[in-house]
C-alpha positions in Angstrom: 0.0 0.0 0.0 2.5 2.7 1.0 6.3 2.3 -0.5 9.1 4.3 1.3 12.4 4.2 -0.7 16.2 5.8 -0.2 14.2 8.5 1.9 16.0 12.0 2.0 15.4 15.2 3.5 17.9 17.7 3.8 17.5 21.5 5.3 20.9 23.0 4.2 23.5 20.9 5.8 21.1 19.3 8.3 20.2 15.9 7.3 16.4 15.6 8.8 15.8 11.9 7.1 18.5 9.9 5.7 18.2 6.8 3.5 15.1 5.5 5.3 13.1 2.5 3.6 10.1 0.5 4.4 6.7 -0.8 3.3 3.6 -0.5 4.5 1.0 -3.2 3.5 -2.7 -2.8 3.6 -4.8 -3.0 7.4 -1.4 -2.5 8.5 -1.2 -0.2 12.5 2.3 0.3 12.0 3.9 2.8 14.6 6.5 5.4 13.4 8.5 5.8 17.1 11.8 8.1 17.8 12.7 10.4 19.8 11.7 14.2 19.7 13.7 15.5 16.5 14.6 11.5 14.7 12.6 12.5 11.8 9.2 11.2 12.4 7.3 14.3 10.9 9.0 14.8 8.2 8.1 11.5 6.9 4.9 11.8 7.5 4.5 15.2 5.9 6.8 13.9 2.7 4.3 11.0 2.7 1.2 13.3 2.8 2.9 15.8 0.1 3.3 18.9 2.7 7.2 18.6 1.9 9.1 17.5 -0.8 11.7 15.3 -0.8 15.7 15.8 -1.1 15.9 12.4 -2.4 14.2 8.9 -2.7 10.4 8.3 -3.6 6.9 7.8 -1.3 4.5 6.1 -3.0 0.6 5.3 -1.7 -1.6 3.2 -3.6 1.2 2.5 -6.2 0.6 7.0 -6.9 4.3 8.8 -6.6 3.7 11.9 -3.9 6.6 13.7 -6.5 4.6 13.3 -9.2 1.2 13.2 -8.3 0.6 14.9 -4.8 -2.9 15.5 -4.9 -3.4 11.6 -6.3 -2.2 10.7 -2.9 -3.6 12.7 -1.0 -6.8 12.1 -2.3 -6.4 8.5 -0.8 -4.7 10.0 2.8 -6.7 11.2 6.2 -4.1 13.0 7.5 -4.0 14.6 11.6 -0.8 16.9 12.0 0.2 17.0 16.1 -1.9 19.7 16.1 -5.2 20.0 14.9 -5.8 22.5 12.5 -9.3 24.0 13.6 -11.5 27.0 13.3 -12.5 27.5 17.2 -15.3 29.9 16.5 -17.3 27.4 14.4 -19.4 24.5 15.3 -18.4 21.3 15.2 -21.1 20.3 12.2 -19.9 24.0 10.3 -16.6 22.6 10.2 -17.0 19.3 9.4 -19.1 20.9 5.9 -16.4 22.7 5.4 -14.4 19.6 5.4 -16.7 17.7 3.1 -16.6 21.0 0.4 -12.6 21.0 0.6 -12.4 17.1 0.1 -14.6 17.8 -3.3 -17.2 15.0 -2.0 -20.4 15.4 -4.2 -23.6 17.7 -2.4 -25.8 14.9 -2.6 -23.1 12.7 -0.5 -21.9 15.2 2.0 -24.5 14.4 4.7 -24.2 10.6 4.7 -20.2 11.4 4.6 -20.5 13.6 8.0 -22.8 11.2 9.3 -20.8 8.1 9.2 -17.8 10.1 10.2 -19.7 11.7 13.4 -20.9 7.9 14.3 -17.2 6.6 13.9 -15.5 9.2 16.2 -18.3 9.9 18.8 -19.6 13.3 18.3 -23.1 13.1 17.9 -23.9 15.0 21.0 -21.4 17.7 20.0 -22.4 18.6 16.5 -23.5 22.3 17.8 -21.3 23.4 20.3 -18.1 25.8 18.8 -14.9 24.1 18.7 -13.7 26.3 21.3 -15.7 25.2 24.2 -14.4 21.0 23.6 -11.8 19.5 25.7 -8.8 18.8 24.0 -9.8 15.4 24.0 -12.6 15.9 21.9 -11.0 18.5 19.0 -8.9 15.5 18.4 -11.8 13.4 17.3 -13.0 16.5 15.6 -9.8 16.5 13.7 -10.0 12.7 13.6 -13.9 13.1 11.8 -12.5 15.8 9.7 -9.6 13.3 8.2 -12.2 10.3 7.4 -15.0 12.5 5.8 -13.6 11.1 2.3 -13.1 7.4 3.6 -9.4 7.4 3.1 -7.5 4.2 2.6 -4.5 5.4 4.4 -5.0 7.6 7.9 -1.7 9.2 8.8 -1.8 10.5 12.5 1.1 12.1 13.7 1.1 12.2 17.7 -2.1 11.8 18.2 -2.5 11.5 22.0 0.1 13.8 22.8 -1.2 16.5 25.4 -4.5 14.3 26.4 -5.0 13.3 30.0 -5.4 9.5 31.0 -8.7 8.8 29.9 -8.5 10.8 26.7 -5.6 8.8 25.6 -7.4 5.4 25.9 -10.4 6.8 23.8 -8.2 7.7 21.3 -6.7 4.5 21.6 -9.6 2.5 21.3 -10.4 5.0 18.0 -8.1 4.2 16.3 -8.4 0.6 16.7 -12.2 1.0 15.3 -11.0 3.1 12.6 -8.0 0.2 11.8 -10.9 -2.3 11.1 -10.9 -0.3 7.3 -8.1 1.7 7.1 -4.5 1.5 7.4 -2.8 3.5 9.7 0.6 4.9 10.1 1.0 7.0 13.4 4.1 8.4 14.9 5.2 8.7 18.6 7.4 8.8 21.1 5.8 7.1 24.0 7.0 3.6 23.7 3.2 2.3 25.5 1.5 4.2 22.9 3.4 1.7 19.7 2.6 -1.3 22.7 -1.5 0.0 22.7 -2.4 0.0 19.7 0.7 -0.8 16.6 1.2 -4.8 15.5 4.5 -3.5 14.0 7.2 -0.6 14.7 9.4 1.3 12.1 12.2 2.9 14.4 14.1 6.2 13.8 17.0 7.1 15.3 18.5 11.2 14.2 17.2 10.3 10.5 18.2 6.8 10.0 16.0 3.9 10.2 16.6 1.5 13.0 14.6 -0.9 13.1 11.5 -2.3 10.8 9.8 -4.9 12.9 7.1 -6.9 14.1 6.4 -6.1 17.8 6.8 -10.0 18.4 10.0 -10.3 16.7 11.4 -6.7 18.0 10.7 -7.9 21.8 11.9 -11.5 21.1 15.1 -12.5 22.8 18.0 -15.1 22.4 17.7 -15.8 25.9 15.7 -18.9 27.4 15.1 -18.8 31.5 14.7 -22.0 33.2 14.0 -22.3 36.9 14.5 -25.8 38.6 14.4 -26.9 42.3 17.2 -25.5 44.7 20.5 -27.6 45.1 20.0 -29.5 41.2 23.5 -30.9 40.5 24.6 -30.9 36.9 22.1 -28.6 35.2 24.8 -26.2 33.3 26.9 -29.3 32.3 23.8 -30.7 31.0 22.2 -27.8 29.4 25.6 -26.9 27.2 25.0 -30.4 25.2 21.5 -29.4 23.9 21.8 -27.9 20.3 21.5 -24.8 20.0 22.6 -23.7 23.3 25.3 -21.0 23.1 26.0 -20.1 27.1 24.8 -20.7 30.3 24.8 -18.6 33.2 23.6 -19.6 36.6 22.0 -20.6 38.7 21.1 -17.7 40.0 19.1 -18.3 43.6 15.6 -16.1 43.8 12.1 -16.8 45.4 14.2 -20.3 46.7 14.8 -21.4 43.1 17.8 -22.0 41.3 17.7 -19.8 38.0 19.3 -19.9 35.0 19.5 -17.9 31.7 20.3 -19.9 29.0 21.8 -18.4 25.4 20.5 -19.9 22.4 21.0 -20.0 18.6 17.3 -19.3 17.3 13.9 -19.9 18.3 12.3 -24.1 18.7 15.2 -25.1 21.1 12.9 -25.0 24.4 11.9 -28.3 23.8 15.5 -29.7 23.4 16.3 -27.9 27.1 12.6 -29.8 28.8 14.1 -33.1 27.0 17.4 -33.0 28.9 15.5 -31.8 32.0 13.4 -34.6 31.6 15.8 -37.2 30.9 17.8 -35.9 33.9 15.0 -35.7 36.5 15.0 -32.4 37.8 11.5 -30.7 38.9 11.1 -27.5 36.5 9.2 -24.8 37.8 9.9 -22.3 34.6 10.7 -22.6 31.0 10.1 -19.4 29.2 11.9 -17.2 26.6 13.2 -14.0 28.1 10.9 -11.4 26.8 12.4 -7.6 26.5 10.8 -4.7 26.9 9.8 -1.8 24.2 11.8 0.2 26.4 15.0 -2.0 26.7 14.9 -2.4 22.5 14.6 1.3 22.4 17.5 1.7 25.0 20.1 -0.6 23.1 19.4 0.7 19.5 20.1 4.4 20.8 23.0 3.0 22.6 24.3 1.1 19.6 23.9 4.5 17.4 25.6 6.6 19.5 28.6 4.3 19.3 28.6 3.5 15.6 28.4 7.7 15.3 31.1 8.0 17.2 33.4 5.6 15.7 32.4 7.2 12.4 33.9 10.8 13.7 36.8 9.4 14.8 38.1 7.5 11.7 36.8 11.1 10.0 38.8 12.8 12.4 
């Protein structure tokens, strides 16, 4: 559905985006995360035509944003951080303003309102002015405003930032309804807002892509823990002759267990390590892959940028 390739956007010597690639395919909740400043905006407004490229190509729907901006946008609902609305006007004014601007037909426009009132929750706010809404509620009014035409693509870019608690889960729960017929690319920075409500994660790290990944596969680990009963002779000896085990370290005594963490080649090797448990006798309390957390991933990719960067100024100096 959406093609990202070679990605470059330059503002005089700073490099905002550089070399990012990725695909998006169709139902698709993929998250855009980075920090504040790793380029996240500035794909999504290359992606929605608001900014042209330095180099590389954005396609939607198989339609070039370089050479046919308004062909993509046509099939793009896009939310900016901040939504741009009229405060003065009601909620129903705007959202016929909307409709005009979008160039859907007269004879559609109230069925087109209607369906996107129903789909974001504003029935019982059509005539009160934008102004008076919480912030909460101008979202979905942005939200209503970027569905009018049906898009195939919604592009949200952070689209809970600022809301309080409860605001954040409707949002949440939003877009999830919304996901059911459109795909969705959102960016953020708050690593439980990609764990909400995204099945996969696109990474950027000061321009450059990261990490393009599958929340299972991102959060998966090389790292098996097995817990057996305290004072089990044998059990590292043992565990090194199962293939595919790479290290053992342990045990490790917690919660009056002996622990271990066991280092493995690839996934399917669990079964090897119950086997030799079995065949040895020892009473198992645990055997689980080590999952990692969002935050963790996020941790060690910054980490393992800021070192390659480094090493790239000194060989330059």
């Amino acid at each position: 559905m959406i093609s990202v390739q070679s990605l470059e956007k330059r503002y005089g010597e700073v490099r905002a985006v550089a070399g990012v690639s990725f695909q998006v395919a169709r139902g698709e909740i993929v998250g855009l995360l980075g920090h504040n400043g790793a380029g996240k905006t500035t794909v999504m407004k290359i992606m929605t035509g608001f900014l042209e490229p330095t180099g590389g190509t954005v396609t939607v729907g198989g339609v070039d944003v370089r050479t046919d901006r308004l062909g993509v946008q046509r099939q793009i609902g896009y939310l900016p951080e901040s939504a741009p609305l009229y405060p003065e006007m009601l909620v129903q004014e705007y959202l016929t303003m909307m409709a005009e601007l979008r160039g859907i037909p007269p004879q559609n426009r109230q069925a087109a309102i209607s369906d996107a009132v129903r789909a974001t929750g504003l029935q019982g706010w059509l005539v009160r002015p934008i102004s008076t809404l919480s912030k909460g509620y101008r979202q979905r009014v942005g939200l209503a405003g970027a569905i009018l035409h049906k898009p195939e693509v919604l592009v949200l870019d952070e689209p809970t930032n600022g809301l309080d608690p409860v605001q954040i889960i409707e949002i949440r729960n939003l877009i999830k309804r919304l996901a059911q017929s459109t795909t969705i690319i959102l960016s953020t920075h708050i690593l439980s807002e990609i764990e909400a409500v995204c099945s996969r994660v696109v990474i950027l790290i000061d321009g450059h892509l990261a990490a393009d990944s599958t929340l299972t596969d991102l959060l998966s680990s090389d790292v098996v823990r097995l817990a057996v009963a305290p004072g089990t002779s044998g059990v590292a000896a043992a565990l090194k002759k199962v293939d595919g085990v790479v290290e053992v370290r342990g045990p490790e005594s917690v919660a009056g267990l002996d622990r271990y963490r066991i280092k493995v080649k690839g996934p399917g090797i669990a079964p090897g390590i119950v086997a030799a448990a079995s065949k040895a006798g020892w009473t198992i309390t645990e055997v689980a892959p080590d999952v990692q957390s969002l935050e963790q991933v996020f941790r060690d990719l910054m980490a393992d940028h800021a070192s390659k960067a480094k090493a790239a100024r000194e060989v330059a100096a």
